[in-house]
PDB file with one MODEL, atoms N, CA, C and O in Angstrom:
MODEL        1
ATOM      1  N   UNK A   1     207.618  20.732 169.887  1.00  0.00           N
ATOM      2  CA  UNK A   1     207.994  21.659 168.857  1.00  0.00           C
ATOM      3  C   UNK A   1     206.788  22.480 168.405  1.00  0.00           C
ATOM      4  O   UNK A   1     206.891  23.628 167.974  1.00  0.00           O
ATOM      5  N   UNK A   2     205.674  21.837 168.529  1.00  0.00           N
ATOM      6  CA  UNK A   2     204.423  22.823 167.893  1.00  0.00           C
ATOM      7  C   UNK A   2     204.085  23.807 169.119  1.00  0.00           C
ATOM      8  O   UNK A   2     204.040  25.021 168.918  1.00  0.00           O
ATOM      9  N   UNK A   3     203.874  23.326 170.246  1.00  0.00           N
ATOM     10  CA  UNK A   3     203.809  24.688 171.140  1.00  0.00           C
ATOM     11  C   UNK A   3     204.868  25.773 171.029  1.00  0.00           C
ATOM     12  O   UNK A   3     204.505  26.947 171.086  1.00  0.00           O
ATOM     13  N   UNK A   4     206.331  25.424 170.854  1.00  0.00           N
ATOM     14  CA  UNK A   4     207.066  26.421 170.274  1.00  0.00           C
ATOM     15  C   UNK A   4     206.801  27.590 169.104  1.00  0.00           C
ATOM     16  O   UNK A   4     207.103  28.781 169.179  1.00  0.00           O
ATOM     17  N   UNK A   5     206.222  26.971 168.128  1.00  0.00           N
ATOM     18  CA  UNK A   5     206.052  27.492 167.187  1.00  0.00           C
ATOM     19  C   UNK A   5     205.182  28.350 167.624  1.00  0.00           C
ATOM     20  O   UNK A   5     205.431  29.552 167.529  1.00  0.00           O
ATOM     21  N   UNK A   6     203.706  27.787 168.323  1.00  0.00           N
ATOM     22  CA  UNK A   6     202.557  28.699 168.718  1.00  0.00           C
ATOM     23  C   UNK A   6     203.083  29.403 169.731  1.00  0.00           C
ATOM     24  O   UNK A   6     202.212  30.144 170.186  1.00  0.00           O
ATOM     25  N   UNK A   7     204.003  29.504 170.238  1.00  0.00           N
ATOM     26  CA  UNK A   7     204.434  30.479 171.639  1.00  0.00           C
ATOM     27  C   UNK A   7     204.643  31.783 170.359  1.00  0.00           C
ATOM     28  O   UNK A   7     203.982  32.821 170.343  1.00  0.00           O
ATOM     29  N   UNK A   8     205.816  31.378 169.257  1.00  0.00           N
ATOM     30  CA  UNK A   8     206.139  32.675 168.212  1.00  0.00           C
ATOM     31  C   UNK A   8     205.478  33.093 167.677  1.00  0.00           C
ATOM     32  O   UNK A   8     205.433  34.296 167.419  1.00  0.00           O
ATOM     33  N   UNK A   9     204.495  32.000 167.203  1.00  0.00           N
ATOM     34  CA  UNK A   9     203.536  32.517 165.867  1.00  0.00           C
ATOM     35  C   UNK A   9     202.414  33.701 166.936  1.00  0.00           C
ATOM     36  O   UNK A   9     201.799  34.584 166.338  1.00  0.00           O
ATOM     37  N   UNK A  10     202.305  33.599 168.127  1.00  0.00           N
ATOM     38  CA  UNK A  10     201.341  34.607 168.956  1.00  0.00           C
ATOM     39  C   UNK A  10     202.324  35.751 169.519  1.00  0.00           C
ATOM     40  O   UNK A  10     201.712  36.717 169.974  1.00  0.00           O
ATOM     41  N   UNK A  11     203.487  35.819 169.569  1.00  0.00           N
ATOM     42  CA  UNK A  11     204.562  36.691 169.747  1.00  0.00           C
ATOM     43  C   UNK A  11     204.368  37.694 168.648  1.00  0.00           C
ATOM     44  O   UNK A  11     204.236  38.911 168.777  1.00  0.00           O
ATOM     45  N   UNK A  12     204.373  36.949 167.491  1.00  0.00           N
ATOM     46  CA  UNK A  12     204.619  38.053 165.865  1.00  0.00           C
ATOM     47  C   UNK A  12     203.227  38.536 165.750  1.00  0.00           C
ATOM     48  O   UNK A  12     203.065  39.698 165.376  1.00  0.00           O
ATOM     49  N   UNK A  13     201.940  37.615 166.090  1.00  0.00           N
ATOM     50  CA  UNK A  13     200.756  38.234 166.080  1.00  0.00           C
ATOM     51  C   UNK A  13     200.353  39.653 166.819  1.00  0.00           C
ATOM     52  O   UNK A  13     199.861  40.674 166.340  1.00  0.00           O
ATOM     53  N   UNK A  14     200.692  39.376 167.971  1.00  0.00           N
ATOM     54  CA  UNK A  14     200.115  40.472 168.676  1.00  0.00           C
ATOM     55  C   UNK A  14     201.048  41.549 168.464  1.00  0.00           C
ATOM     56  O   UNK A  14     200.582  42.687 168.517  1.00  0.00           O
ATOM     57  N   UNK A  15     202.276  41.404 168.233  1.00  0.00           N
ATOM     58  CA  UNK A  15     202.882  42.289 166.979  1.00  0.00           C
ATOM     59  C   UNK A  15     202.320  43.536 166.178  1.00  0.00           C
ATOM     60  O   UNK A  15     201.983  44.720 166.150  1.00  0.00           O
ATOM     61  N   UNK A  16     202.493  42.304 165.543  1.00  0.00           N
ATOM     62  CA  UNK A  16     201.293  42.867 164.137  1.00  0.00           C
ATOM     63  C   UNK A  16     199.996  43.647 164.593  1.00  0.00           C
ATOM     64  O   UNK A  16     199.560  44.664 164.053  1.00  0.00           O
ATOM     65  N   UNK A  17     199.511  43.057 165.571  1.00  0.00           N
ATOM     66  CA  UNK A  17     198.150  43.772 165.630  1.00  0.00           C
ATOM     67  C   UNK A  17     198.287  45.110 166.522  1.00  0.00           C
ATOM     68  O   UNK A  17     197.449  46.006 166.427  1.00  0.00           O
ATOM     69  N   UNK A  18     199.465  45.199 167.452  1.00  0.00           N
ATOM     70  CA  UNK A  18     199.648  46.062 168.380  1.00  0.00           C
ATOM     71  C   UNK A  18     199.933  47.647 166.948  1.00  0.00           C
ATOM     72  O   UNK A  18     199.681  48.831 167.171  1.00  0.00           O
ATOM     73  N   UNK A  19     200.366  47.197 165.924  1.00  0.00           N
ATOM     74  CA  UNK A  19     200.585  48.460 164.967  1.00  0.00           C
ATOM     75  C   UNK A  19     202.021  48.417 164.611  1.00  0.00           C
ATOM     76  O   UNK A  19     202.540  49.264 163.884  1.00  0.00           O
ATOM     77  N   UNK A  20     202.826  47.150 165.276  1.00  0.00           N
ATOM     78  CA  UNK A  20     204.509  47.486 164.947  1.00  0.00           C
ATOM     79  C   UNK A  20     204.690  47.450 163.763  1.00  0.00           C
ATOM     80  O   UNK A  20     203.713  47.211 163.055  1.00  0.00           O
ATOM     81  N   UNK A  21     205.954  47.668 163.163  1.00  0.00           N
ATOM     82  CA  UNK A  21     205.650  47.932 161.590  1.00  0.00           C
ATOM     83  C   UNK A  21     206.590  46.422 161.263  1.00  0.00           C
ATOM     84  O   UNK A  21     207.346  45.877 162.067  1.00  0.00           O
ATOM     85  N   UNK A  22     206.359  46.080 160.209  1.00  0.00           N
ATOM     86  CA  UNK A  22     206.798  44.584 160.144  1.00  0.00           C
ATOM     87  C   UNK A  22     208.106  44.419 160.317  1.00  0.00           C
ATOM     88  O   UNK A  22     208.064  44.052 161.492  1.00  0.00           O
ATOM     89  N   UNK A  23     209.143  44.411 160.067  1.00  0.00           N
ATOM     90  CA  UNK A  23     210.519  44.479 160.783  1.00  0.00           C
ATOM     91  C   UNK A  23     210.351  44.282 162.170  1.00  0.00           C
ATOM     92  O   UNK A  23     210.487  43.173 162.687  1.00  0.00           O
ATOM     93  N   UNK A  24     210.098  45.180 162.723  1.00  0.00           N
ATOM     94  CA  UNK A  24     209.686  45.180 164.293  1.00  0.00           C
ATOM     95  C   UNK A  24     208.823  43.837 164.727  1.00  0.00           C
ATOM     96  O   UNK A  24     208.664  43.338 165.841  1.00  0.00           O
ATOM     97  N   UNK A  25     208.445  43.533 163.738  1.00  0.00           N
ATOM     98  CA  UNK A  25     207.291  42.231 164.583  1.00  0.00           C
ATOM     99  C   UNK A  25     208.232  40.910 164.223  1.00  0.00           C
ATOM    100  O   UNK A  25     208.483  39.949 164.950  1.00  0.00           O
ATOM    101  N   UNK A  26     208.560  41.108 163.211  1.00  0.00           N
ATOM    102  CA  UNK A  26     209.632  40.145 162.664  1.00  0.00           C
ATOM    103  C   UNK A  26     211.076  39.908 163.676  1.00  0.00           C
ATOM    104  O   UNK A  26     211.656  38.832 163.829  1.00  0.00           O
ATOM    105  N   UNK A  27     211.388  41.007 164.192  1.00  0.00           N
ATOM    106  CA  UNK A  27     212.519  41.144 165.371  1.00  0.00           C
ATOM    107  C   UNK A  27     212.051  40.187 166.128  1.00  0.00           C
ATOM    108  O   UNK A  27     212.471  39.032 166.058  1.00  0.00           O
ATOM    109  N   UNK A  28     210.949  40.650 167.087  1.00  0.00           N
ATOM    110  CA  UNK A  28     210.511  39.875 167.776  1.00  0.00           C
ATOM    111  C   UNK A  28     209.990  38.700 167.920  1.00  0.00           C
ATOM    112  O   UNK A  28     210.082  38.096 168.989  1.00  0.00           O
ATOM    113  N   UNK A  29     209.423  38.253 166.959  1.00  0.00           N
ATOM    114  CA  UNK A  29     209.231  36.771 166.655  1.00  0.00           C
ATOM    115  C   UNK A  29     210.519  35.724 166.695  1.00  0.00           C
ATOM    116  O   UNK A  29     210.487  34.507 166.878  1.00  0.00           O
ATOM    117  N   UNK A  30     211.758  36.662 166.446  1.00  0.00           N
ATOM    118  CA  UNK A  30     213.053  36.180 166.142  1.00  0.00           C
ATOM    119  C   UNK A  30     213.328  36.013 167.948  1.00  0.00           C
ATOM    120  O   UNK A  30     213.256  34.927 168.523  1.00  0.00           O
ATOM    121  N   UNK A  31     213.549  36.921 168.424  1.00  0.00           N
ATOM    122  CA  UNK A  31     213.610  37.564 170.068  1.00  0.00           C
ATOM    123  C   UNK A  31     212.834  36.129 170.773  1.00  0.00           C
ATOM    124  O   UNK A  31     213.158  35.410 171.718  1.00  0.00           O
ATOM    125  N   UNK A  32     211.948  36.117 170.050  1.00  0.00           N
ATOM    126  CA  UNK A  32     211.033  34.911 171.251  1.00  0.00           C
ATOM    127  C   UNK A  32     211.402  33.176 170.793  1.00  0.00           C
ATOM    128  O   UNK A  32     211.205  32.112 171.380  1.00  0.00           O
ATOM    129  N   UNK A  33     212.005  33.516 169.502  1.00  0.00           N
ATOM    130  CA  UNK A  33     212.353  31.854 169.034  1.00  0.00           C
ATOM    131  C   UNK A  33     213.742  31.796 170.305  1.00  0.00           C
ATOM    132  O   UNK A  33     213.830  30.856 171.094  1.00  0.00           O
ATOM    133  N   UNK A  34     214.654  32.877 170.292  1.00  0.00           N
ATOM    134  CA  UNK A  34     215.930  32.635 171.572  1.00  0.00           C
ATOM    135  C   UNK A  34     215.308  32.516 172.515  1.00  0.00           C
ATOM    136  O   UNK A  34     215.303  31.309 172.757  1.00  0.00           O
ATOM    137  N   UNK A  35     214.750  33.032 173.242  1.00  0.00           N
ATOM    138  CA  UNK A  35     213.871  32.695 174.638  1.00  0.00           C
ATOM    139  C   UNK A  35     213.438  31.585 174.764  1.00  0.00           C
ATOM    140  O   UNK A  35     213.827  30.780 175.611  1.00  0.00           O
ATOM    141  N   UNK A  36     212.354  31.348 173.725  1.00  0.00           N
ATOM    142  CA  UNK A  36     211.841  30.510 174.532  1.00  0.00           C
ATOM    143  C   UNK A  36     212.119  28.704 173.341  1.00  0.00           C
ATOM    144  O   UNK A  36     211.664  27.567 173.468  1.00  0.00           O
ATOM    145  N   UNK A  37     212.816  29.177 172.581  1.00  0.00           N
ATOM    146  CA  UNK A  37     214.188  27.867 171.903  1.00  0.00           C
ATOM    147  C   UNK A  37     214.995  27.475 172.473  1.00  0.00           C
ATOM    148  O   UNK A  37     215.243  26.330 172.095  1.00  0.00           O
ATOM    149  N   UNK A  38     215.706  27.838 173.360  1.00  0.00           N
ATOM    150  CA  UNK A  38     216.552  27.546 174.472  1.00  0.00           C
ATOM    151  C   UNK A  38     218.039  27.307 173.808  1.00  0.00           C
ATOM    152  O   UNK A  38     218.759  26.329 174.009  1.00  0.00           O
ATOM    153  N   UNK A  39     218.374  28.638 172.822  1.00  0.00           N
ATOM    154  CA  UNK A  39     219.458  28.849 171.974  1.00  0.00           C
ATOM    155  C   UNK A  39     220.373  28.991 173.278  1.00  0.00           C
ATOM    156  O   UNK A  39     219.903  29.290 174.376  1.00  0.00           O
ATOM    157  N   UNK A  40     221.908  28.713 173.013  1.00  0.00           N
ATOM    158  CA  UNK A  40     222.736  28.939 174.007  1.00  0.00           C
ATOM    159  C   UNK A  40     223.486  30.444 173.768  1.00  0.00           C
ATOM    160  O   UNK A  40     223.520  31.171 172.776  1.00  0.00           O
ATOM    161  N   UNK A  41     223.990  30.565 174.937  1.00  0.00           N
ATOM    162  CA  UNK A  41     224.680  32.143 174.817  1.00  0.00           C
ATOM    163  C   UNK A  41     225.968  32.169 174.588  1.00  0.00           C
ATOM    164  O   UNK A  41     226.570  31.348 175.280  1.00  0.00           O
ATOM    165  N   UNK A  42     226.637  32.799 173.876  1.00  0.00           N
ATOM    166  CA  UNK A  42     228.385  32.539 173.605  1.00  0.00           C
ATOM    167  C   UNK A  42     229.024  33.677 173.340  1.00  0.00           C
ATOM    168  O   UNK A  42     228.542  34.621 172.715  1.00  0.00           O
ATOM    169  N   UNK A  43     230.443  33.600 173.944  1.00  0.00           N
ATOM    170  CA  UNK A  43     230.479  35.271 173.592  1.00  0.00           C
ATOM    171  C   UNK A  43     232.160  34.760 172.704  1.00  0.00           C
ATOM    172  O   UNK A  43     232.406  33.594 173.012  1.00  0.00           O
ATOM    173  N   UNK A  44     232.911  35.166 172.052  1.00  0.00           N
ATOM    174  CA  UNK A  44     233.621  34.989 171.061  1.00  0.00           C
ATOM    175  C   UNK A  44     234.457  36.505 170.876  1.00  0.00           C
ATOM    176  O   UNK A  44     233.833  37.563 170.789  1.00  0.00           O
ATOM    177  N   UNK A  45     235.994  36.429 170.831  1.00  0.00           N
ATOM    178  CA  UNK A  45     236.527  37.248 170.931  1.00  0.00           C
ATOM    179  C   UNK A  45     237.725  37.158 169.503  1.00  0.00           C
ATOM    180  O   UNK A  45     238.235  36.067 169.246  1.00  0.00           O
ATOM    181  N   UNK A  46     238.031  38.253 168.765  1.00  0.00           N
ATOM    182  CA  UNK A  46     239.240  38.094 167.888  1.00  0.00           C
ATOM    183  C   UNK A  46     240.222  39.007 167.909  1.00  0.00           C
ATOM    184  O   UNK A  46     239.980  40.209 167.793  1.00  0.00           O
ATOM    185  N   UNK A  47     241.551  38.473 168.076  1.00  0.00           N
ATOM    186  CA  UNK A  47     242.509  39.574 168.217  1.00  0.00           C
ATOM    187  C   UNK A  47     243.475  39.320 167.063  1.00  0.00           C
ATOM    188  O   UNK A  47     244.080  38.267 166.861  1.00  0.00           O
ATOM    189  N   UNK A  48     243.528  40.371 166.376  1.00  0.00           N
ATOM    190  CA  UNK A  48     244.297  40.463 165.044  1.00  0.00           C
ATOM    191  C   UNK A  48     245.746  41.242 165.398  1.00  0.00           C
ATOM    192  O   UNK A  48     245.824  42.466 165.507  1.00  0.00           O
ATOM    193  N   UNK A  49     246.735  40.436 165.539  1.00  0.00           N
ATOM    194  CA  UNK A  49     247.719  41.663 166.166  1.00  0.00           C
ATOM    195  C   UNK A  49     248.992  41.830 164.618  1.00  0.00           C
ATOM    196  O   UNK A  49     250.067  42.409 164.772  1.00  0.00           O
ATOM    197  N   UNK A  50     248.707  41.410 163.692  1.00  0.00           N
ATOM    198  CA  UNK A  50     249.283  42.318 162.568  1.00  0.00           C
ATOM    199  C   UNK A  50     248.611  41.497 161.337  1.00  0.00           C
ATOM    200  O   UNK A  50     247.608  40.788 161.426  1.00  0.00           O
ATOM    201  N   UNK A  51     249.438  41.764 160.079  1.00  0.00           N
ATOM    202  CA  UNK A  51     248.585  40.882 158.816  1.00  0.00           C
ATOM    203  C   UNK A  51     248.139  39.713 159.072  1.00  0.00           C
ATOM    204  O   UNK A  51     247.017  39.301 158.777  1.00  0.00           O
ATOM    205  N   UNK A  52     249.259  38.936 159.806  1.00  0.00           N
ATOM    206  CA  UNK A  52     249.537  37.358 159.604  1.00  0.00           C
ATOM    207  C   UNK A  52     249.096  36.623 160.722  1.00  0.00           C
ATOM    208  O   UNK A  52     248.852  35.444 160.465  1.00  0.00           O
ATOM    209  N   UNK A  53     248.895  37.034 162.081  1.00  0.00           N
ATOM    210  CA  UNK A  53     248.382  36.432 163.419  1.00  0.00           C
ATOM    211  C   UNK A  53     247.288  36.941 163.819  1.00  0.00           C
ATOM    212  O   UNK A  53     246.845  38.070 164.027  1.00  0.00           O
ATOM    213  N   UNK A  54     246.903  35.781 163.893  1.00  0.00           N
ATOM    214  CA  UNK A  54     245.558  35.973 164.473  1.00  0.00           C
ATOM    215  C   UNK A  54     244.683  34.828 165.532  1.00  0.00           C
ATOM    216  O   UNK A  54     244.239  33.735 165.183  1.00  0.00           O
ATOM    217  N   UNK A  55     244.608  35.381 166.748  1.00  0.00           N
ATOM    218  CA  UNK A  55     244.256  34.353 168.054  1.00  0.00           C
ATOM    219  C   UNK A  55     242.608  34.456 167.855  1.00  0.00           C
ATOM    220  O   UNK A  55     242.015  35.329 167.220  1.00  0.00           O
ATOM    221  N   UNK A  56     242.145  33.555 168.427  1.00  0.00           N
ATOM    222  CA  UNK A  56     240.902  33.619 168.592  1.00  0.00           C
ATOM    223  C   UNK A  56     240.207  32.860 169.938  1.00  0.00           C
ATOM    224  O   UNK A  56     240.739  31.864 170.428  1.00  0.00           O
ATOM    225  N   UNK A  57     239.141  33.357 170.402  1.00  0.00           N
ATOM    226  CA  UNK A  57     238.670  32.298 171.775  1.00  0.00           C
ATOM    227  C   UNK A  57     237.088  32.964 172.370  1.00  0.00           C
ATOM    228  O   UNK A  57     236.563  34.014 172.740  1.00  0.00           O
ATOM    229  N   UNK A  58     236.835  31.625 172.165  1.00  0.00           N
ATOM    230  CA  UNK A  58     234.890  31.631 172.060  1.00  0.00           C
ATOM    231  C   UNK A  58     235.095  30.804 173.932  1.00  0.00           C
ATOM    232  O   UNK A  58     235.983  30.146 174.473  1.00  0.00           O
ATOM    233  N   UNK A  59     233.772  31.311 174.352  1.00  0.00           N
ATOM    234  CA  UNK A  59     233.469  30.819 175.922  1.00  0.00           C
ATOM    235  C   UNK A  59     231.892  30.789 175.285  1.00  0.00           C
ATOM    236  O   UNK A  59     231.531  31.573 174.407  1.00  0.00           O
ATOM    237  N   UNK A  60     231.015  29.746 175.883  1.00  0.00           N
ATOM    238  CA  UNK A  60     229.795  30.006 175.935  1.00  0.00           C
ATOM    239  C   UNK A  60     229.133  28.469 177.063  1.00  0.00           C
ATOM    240  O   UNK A  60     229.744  27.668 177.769  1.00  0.00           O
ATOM    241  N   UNK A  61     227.819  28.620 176.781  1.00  0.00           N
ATOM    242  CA  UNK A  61     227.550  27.059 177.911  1.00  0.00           C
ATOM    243  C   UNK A  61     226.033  26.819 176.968  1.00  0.00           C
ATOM    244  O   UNK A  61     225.360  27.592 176.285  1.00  0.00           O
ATOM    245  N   UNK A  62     225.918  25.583 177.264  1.00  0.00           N
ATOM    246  CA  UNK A  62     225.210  24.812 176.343  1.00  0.00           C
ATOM    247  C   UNK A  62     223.684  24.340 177.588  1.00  0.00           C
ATOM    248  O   UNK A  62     223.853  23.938 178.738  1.00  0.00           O
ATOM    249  N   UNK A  63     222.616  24.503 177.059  1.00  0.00           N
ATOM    250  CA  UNK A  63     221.387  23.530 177.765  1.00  0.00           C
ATOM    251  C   UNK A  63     220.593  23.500 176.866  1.00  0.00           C
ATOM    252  O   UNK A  63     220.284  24.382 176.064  1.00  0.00           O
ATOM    253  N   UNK A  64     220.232  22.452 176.980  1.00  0.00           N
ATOM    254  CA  UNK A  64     219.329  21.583 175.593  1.00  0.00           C
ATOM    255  C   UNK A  64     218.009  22.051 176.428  1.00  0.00           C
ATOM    256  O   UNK A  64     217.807  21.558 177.538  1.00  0.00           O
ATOM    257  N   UNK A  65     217.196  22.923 175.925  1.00  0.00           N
ATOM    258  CA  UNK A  65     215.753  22.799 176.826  1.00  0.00           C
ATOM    259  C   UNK A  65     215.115  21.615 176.683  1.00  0.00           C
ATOM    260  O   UNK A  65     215.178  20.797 175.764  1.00  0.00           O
ATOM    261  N   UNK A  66     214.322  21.608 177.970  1.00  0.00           N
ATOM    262  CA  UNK A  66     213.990  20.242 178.123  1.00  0.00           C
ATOM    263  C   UNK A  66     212.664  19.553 177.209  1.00  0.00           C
ATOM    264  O   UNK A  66     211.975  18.558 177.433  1.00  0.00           O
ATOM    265  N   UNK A  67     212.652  20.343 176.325  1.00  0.00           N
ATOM    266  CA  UNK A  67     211.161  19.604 175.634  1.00  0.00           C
ATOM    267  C   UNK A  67     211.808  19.156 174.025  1.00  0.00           C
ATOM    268  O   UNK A  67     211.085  18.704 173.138  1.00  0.00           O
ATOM    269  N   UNK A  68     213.189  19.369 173.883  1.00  0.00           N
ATOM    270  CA  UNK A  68     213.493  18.647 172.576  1.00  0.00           C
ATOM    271  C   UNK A  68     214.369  17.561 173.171  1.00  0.00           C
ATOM    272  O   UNK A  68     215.454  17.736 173.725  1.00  0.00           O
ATOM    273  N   UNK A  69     213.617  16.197 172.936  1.00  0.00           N
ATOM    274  CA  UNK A  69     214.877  15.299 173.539  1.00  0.00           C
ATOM    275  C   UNK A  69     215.258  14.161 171.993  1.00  0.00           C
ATOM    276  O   UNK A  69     214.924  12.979 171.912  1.00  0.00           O
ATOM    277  N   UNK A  70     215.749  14.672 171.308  1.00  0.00           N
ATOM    278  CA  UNK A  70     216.100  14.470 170.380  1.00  0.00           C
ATOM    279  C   UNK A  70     216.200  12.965 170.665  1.00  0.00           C
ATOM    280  O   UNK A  70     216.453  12.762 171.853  1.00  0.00           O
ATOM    281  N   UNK A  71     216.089  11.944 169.990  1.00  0.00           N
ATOM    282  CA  UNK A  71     216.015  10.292 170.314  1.00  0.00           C
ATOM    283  C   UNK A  71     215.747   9.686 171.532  1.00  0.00           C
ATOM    284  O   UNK A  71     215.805   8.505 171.877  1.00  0.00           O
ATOM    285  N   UNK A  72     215.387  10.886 172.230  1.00  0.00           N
ATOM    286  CA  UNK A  72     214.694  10.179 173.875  1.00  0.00           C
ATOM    287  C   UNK A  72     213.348  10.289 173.914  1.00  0.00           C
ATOM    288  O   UNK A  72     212.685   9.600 174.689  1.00  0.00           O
ATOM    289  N   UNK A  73     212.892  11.021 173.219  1.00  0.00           N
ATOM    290  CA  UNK A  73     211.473  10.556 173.461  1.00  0.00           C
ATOM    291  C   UNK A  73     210.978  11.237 175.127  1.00  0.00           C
ATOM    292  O   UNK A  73     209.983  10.675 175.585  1.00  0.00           O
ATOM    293  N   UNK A  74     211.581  12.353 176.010  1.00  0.00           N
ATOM    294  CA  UNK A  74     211.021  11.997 176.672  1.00  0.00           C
ATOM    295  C   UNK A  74     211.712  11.156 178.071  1.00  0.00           C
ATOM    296  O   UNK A  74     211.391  11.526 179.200  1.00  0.00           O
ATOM    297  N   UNK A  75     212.542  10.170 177.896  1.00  0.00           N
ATOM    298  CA  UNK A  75     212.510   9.391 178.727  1.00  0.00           C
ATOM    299  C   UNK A  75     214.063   9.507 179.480  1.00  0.00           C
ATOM    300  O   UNK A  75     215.227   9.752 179.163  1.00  0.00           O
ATOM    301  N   UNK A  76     213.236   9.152 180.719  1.00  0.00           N
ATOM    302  CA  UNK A  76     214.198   9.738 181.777  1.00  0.00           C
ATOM    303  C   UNK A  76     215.846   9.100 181.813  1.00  0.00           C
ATOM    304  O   UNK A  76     216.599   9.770 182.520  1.00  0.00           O
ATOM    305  N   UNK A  77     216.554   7.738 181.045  1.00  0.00           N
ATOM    306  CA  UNK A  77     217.686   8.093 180.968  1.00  0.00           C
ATOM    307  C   UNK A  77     218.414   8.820 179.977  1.00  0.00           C
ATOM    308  O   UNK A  77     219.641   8.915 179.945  1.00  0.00           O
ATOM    309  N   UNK A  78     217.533   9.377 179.094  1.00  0.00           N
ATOM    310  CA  UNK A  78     218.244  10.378 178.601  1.00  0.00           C
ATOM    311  C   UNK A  78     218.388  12.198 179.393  1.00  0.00           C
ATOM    312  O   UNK A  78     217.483  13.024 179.272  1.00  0.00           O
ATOM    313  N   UNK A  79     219.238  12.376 179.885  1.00  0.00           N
ATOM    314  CA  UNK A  79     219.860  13.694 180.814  1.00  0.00           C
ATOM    315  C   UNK A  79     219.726  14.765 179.653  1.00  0.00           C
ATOM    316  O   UNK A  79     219.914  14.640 178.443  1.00  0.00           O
ATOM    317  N   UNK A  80     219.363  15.799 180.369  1.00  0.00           N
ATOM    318  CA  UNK A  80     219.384  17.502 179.573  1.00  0.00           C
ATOM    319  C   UNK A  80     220.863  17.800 179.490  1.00  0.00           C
ATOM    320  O   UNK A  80     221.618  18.159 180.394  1.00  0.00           O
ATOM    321  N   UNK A  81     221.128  17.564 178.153  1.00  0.00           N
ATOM    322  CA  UNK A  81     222.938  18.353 178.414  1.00  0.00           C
ATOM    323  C   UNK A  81     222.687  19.896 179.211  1.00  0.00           C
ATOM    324  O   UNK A  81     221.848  20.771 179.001  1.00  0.00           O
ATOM    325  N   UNK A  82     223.679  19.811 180.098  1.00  0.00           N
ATOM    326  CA  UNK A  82     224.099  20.850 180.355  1.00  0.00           C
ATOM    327  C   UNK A  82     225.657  21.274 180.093  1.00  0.00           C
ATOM    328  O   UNK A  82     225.878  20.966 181.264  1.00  0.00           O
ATOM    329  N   UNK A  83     226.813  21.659 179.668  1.00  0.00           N
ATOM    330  CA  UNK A  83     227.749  21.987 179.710  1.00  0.00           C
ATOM    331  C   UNK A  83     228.265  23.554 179.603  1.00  0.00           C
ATOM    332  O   UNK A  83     227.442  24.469 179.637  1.00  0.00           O
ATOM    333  N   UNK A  84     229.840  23.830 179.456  1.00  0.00           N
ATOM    334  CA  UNK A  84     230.706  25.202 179.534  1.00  0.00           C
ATOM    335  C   UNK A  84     231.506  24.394 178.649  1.00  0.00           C
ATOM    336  O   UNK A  84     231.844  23.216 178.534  1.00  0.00           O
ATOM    337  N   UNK A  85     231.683  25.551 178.044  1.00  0.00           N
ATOM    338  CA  UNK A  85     232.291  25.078 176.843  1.00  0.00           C
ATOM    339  C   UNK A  85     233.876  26.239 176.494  1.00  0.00           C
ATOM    340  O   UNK A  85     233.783  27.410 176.863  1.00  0.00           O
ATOM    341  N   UNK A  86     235.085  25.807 175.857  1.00  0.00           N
ATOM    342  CA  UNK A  86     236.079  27.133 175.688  1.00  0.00           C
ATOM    343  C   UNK A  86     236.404  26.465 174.460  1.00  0.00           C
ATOM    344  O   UNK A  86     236.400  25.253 174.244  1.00  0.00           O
ATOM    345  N   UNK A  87     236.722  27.533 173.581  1.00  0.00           N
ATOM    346  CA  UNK A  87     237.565  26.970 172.259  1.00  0.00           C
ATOM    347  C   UNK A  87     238.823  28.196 172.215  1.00  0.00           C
ATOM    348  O   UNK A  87     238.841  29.301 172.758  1.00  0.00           O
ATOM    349  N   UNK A  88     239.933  27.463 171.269  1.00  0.00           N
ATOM    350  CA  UNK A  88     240.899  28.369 171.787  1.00  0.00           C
ATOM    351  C   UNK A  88     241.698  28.142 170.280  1.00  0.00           C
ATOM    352  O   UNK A  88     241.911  27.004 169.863  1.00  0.00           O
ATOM    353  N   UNK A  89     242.147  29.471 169.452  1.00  0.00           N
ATOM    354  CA  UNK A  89     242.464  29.152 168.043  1.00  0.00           C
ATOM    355  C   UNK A  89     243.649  30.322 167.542  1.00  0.00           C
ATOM    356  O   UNK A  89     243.578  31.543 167.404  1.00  0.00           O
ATOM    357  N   UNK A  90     244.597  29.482 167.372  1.00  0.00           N
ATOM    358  CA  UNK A  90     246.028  30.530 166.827  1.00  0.00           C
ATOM    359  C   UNK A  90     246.158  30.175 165.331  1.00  0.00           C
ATOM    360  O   UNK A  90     246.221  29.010 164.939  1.00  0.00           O
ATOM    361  N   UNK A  91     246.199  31.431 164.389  1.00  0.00           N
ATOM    362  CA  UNK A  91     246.032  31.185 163.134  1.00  0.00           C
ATOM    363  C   UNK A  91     247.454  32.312 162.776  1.00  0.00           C
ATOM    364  O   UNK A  91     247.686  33.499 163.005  1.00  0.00           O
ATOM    365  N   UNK A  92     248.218  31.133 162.073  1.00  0.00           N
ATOM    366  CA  UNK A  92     249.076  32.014 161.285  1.00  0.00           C
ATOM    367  C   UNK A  92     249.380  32.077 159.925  1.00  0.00           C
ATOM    368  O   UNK A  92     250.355  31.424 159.554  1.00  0.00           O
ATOM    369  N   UNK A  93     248.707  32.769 159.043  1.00  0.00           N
ATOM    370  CA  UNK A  93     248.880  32.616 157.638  1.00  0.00           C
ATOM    371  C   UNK A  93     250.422  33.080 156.934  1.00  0.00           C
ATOM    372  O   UNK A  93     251.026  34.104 157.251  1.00  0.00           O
ATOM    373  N   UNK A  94     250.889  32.075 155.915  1.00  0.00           N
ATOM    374  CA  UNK A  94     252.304  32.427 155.285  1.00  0.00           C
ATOM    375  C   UNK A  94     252.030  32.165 153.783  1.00  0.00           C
ATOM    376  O   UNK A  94     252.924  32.336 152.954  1.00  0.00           O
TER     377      UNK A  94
ENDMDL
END
C-alpha cells in the first residue's frame, strides 16, 4: 500500500511542478490511483420506459491486484480473485 501511495503522491508531484493548474494535477493523481489501484471497470445501463418502470443492468469484471491480499499476507493459497460479474434489476414503483 505505501508504494501505491508513492506511485500517486509522484504522479500529482510532477504535476504540480510541470505548471498544471491544481485541478489538473488533482485529476491525475485520481487517474493514477485507477491504474495503478487496480479499480475494476463496469459499465451499467438504465432504461426508464415510463413513470413507473424501470429495468436496470450493470456488466463489469473484478481483479484484486496482486499486492493487496487482504488476510493472506502474501501467501500462495490465497488466489487473486478474478471474476465477470452481471446484475440484472426490474423496479416497479406503485
Amino acid at each position: 500500500m505505501i508504494s501505491l501511495m508513492i506511485k500517486i503522491v509522484g504522479v500529482w508531484l510532477v504535476a504540480i511542478l510541470i505548471g498544471l493548474p491544481l485541478f489538473a494535477s488533482m485529476g491525475l493523481a485520481a487517474f493514477a490511483f485507477v491504474v495503478f489501484g487496480g479499480l475494476s471497470p463496469s459499465l451499467r445501463v438504465i432504461l426508464r420506459s415510463n413513470e413507473r418502470l424501470t429495468l436496470e443492468g450493470t456488466i463489469g469484471y473484478v481483479h484484486n491486484a496482486g499486492n493487496l491480499h487482504l488476510g493472506g499476507s502474501g501467501n500462495e493459497v490465497f488466489e487473486t480473485l478474478r471474476a465477470y460479474y452481471g446484475l440484472v434489476g426490474v423496479t416497479y414503483a406503485f
